[in-house]
HTML snippet that shows the backbone in 3Dmol.js (N, CA, C, O; Angstrom):
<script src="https://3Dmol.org/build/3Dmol-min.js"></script>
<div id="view" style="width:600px;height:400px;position:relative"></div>
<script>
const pdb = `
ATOM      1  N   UNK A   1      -4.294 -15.481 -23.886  1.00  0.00           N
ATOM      2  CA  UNK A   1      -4.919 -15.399 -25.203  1.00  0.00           C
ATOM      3  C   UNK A   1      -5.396 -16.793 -25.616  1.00  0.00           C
ATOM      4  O   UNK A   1      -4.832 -17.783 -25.150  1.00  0.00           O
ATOM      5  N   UNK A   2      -6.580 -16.923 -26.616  1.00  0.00           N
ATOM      6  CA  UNK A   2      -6.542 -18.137 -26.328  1.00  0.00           C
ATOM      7  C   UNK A   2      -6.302 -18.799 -27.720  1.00  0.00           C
ATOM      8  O   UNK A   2      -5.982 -18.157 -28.721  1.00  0.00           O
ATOM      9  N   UNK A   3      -6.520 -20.373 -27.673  1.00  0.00           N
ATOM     10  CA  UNK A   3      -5.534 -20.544 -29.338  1.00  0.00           C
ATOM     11  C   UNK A   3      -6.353 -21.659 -29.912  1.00  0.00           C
ATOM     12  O   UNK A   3      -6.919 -22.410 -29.118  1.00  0.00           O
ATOM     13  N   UNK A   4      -6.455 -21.812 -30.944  1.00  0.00           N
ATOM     14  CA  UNK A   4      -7.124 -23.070 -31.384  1.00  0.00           C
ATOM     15  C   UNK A   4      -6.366 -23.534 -32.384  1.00  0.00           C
ATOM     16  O   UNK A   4      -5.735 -23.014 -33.305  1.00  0.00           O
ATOM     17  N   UNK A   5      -6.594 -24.808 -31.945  1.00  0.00           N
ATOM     18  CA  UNK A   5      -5.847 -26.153 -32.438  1.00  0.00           C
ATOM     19  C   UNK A   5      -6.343 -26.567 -34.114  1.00  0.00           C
ATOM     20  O   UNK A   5      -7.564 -26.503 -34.249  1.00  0.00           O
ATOM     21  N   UNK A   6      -5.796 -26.857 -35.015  1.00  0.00           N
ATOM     22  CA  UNK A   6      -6.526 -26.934 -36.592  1.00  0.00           C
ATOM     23  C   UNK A   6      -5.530 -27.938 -36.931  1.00  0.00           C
ATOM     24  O   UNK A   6      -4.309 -27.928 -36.773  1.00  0.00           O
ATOM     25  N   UNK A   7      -6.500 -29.017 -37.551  1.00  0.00           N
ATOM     26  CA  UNK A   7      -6.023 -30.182 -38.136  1.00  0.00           C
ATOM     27  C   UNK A   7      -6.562 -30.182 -39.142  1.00  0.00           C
ATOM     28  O   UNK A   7      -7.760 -29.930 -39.271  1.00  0.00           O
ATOM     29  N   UNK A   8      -5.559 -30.549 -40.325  1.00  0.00           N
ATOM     30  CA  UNK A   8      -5.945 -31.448 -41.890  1.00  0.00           C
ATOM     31  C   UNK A   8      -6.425 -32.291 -41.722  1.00  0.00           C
ATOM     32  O   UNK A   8      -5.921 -33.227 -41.102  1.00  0.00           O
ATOM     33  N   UNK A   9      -7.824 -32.297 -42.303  1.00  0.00           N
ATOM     34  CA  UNK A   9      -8.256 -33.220 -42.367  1.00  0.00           C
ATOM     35  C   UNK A   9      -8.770 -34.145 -43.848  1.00  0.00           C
ATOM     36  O   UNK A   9      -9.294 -35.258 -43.875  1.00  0.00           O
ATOM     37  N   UNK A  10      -8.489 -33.442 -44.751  1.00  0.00           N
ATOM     38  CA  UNK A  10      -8.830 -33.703 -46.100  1.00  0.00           C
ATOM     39  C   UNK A  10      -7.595 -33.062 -46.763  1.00  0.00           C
ATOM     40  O   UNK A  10      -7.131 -31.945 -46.532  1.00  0.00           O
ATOM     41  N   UNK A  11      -7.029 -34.261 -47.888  1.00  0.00           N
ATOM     42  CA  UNK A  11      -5.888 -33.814 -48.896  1.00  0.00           C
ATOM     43  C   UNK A  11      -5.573 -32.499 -49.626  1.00  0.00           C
ATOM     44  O   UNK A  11      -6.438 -32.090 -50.400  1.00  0.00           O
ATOM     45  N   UNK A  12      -4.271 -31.675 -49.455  1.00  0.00           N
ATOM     46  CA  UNK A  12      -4.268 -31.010 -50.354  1.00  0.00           C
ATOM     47  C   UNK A  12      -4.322 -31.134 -52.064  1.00  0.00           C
ATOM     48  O   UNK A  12      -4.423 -30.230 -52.894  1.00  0.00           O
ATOM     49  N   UNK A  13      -4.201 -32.796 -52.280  1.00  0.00           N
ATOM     50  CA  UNK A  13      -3.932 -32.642 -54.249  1.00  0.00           C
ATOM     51  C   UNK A  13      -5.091 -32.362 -54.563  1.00  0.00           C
ATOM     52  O   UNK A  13      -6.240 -32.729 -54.320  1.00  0.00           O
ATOM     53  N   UNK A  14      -4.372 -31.391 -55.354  1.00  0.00           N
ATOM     54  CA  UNK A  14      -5.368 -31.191 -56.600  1.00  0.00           C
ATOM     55  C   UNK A  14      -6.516 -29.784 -56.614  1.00  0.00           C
ATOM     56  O   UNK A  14      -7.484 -29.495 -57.318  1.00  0.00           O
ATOM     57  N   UNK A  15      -5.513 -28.835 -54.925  1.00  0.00           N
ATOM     58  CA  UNK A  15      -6.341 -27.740 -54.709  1.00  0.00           C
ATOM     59  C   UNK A  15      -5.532 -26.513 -55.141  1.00  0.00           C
ATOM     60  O   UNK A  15      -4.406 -26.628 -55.626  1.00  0.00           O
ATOM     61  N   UNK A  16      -6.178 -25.266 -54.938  1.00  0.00           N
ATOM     62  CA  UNK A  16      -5.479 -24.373 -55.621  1.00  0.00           C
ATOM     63  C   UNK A  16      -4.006 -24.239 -54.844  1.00  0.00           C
ATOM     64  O   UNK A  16      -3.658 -24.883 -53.854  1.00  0.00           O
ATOM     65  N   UNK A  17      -3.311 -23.324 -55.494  1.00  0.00           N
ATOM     66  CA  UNK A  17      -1.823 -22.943 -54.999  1.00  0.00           C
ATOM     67  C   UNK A  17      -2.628 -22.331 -53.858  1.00  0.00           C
ATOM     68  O   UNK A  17      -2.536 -22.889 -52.764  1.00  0.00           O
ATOM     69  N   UNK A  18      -3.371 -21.304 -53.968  1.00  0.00           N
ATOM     70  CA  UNK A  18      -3.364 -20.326 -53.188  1.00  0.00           C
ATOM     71  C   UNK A  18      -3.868 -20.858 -51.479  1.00  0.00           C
ATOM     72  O   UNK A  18      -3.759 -20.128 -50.494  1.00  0.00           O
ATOM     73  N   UNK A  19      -4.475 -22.420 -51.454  1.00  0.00           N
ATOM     74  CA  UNK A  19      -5.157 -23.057 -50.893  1.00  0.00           C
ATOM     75  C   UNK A  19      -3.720 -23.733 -50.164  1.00  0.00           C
ATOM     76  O   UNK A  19      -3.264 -23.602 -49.029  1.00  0.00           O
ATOM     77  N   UNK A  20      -3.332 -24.362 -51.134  1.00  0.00           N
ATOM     78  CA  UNK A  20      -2.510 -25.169 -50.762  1.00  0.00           C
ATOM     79  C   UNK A  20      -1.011 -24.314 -49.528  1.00  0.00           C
ATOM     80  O   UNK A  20      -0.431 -24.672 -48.503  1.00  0.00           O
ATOM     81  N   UNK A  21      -0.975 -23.331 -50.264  1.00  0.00           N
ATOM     82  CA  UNK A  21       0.310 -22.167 -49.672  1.00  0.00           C
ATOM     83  C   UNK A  21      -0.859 -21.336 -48.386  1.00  0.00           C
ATOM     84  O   UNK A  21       0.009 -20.890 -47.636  1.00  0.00           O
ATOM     85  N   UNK A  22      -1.746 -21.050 -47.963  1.00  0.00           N
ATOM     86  CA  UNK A  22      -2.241 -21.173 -46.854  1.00  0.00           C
ATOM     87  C   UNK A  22      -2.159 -22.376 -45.698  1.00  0.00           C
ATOM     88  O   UNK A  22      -1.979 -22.382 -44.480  1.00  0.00           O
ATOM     89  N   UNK A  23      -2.294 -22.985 -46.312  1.00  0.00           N
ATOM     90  CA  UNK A  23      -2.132 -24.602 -45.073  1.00  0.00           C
ATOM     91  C   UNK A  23      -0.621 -25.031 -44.834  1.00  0.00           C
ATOM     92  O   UNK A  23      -0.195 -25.665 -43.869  1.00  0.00           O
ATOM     93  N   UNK A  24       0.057 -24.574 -45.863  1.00  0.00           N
ATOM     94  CA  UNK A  24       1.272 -24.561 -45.304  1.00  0.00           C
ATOM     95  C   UNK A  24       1.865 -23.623 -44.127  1.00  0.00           C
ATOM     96  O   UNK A  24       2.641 -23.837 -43.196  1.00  0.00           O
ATOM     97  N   UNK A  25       1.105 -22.409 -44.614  1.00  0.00           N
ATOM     98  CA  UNK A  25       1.338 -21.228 -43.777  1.00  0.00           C
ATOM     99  C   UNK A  25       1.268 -21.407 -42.484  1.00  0.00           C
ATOM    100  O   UNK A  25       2.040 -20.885 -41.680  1.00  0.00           O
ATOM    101  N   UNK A  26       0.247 -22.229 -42.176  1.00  0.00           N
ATOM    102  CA  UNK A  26      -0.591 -22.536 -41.121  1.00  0.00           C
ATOM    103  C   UNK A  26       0.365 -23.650 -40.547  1.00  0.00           C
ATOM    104  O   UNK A  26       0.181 -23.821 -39.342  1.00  0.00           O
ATOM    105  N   UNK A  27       1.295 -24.414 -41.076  1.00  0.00           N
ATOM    106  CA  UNK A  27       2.152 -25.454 -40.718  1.00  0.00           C
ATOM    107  C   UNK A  27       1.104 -26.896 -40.721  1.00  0.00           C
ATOM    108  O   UNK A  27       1.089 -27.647 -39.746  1.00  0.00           O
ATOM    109  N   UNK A  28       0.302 -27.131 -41.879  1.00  0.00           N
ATOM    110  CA  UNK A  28      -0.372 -28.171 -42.033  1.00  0.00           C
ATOM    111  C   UNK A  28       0.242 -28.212 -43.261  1.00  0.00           C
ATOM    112  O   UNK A  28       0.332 -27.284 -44.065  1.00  0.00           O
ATOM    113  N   UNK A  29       0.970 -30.157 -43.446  1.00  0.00           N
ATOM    114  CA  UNK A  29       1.504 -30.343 -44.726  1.00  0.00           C
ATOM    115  C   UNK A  29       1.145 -31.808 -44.896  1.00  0.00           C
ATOM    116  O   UNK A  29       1.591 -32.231 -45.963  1.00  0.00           O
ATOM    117  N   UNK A  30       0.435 -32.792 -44.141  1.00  0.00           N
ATOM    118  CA  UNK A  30       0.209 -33.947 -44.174  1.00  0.00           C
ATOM    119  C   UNK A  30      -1.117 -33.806 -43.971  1.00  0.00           C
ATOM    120  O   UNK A  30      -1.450 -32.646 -43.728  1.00  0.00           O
ATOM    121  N   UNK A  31      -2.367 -34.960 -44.001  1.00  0.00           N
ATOM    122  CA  UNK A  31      -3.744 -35.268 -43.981  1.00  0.00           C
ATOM    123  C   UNK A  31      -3.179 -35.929 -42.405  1.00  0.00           C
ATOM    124  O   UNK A  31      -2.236 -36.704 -42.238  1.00  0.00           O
ATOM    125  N   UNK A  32      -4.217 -35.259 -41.224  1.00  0.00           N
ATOM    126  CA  UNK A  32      -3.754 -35.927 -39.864  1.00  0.00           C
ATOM    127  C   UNK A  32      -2.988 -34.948 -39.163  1.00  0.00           C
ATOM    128  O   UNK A  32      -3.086 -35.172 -37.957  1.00  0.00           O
ATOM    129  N   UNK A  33      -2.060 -33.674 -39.471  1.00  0.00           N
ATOM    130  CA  UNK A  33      -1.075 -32.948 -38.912  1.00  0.00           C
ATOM    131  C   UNK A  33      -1.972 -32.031 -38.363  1.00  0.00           C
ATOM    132  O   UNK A  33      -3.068 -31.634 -38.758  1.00  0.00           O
ATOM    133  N   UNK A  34      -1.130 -31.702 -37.128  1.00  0.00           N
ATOM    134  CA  UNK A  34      -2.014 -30.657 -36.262  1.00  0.00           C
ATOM    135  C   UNK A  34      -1.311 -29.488 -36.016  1.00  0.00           C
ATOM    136  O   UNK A  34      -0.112 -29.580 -36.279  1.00  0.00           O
ATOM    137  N   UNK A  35      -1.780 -28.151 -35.487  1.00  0.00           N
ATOM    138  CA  UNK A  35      -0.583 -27.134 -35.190  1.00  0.00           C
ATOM    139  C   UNK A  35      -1.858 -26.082 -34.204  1.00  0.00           C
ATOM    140  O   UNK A  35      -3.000 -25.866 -34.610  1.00  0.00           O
ATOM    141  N   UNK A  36      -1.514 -25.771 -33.417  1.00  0.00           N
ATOM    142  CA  UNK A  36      -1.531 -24.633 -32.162  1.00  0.00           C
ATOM    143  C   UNK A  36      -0.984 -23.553 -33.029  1.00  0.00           C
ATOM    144  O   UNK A  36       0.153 -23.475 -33.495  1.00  0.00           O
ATOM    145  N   UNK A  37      -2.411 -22.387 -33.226  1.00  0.00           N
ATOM    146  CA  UNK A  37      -2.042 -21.193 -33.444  1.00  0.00           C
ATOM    147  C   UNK A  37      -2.750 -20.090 -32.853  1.00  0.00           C
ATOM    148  O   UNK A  37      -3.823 -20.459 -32.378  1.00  0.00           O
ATOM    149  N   UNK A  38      -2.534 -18.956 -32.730  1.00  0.00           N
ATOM    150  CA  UNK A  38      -3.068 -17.669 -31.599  1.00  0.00           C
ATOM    151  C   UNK A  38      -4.388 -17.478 -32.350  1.00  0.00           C
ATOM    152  O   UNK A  38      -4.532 -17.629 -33.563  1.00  0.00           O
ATOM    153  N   UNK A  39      -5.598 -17.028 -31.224  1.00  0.00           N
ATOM    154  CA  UNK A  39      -6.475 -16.757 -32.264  1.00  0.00           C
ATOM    155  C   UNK A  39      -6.592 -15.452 -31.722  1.00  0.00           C
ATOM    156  O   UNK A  39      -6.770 -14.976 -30.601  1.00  0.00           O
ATOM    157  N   UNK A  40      -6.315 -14.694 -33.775  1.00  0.00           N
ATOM    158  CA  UNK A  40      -6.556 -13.475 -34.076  1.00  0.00           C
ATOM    159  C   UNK A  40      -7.134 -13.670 -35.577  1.00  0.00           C
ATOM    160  O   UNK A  40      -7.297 -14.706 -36.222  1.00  0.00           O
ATOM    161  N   UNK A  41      -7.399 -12.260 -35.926  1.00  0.00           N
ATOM    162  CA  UNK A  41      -7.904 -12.321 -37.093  1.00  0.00           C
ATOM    163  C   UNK A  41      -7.360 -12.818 -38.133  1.00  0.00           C
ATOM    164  O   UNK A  41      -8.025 -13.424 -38.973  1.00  0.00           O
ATOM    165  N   UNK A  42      -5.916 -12.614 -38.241  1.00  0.00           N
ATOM    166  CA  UNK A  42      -5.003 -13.065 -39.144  1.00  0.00           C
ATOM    167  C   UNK A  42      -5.210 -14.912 -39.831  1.00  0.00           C
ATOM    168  O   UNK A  42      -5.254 -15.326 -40.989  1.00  0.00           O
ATOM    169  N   UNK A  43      -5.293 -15.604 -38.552  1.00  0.00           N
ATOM    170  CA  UNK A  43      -5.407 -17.048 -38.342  1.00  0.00           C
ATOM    171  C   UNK A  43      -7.138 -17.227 -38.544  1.00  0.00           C
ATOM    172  O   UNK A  43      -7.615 -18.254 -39.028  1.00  0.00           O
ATOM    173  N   UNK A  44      -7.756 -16.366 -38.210  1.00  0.00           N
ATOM    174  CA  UNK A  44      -9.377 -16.386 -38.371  1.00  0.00           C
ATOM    175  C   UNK A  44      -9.262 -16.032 -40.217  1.00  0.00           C
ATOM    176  O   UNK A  44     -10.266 -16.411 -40.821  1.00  0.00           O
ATOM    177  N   UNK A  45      -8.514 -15.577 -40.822  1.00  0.00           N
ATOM    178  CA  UNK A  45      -8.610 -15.323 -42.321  1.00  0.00           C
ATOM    179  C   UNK A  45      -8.525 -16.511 -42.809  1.00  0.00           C
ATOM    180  O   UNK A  45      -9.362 -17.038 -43.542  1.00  0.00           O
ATOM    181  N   UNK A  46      -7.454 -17.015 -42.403  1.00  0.00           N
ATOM    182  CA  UNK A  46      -6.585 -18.544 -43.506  1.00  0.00           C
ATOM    183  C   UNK A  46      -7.730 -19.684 -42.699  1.00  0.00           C
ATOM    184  O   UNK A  46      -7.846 -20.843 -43.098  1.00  0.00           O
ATOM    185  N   UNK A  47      -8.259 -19.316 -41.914  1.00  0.00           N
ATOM    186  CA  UNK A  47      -8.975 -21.125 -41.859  1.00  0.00           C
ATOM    187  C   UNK A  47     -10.237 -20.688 -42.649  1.00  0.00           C
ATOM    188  O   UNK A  47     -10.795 -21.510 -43.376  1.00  0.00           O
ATOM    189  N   UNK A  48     -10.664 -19.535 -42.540  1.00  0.00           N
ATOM    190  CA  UNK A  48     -11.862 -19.105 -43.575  1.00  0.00           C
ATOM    191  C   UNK A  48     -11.936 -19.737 -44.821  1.00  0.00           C
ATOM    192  O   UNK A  48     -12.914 -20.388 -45.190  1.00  0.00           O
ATOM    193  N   UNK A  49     -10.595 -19.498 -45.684  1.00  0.00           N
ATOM    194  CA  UNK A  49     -10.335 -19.670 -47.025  1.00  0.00           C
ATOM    195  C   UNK A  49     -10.156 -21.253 -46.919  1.00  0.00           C
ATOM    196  O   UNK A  49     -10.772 -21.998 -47.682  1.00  0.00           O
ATOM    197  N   UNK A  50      -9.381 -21.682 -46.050  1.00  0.00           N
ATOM    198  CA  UNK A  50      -9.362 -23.302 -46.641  1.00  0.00           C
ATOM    199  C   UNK A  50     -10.484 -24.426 -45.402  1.00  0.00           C
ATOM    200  O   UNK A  50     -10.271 -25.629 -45.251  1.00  0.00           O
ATOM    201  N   UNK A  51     -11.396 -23.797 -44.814  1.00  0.00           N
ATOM    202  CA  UNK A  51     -12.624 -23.957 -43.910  1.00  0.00           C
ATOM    203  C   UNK A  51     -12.833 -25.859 -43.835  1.00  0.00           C
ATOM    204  O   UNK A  51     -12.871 -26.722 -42.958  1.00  0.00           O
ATOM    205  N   UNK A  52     -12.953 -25.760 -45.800  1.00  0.00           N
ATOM    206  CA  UNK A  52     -13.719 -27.346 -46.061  1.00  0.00           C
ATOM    207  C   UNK A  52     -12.390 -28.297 -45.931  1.00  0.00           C
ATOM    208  O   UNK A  52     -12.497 -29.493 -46.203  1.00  0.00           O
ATOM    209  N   UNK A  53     -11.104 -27.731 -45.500  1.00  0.00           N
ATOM    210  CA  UNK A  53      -9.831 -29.160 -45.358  1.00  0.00           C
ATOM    211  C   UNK A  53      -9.947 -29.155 -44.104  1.00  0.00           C
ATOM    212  O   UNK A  53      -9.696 -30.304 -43.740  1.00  0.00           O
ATOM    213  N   UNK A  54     -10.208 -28.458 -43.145  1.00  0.00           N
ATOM    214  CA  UNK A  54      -9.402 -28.590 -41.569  1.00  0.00           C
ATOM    215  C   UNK A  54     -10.663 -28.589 -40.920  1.00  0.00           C
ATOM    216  O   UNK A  54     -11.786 -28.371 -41.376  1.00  0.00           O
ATOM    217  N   UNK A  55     -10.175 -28.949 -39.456  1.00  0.00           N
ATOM    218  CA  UNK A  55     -11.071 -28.671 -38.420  1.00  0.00           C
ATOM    219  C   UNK A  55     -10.299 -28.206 -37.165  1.00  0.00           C
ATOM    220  O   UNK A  55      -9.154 -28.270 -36.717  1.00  0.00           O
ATOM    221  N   UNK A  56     -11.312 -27.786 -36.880  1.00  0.00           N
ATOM    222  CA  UNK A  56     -10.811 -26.353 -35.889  1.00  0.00           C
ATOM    223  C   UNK A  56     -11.506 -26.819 -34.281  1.00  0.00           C
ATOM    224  O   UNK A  56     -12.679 -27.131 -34.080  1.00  0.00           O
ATOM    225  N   UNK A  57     -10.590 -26.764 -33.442  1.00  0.00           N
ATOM    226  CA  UNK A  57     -11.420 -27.010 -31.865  1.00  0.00           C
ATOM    227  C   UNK A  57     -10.544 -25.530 -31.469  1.00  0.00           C
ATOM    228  O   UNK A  57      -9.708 -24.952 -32.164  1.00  0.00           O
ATOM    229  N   UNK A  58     -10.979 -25.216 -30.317  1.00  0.00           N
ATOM    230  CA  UNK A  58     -10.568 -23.921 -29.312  1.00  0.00           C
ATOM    231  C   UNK A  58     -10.544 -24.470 -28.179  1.00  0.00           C
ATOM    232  O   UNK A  58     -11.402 -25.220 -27.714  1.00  0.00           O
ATOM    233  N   UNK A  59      -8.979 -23.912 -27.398  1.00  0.00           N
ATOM    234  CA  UNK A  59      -8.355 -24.781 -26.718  1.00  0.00           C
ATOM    235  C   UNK A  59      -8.540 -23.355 -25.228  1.00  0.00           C
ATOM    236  O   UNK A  59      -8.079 -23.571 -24.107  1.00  0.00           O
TER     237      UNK A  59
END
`;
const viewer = $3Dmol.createViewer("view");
viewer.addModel(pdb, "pdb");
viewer.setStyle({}, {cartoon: {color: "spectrum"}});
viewer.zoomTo();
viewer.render();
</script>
């Protein structure tokens, strides 16, 4: 299966809860932190919604 890699790249202050409690979800809690997750739709939802903090490569 294959997985892509998503890094913070822009601060959470000062964004919504709902923004902020996605990127956690995702195990991004620092500007710079990276995390390996499966790509399905689920993980294709939450980078949708917070798109303009992270960046996304496919591994």
């Amino acid at each position: 299966m294959a997985q892509l890699r998503i890094k913070l790249v822009k601060s959470l202050n000062g964004r919504l809860v709902k923004h902020k409690a996605t990127a956690e979800s995702l195990g991004l809690r620092k500007i710079g932190s990276e995390t390996v997750q499966p790509d399905n739709p689920q993980t294709r939802g939450k980078i949708k919604l917070i798109r303009y903090l992270i960046s996304v490569t496919e591994e």
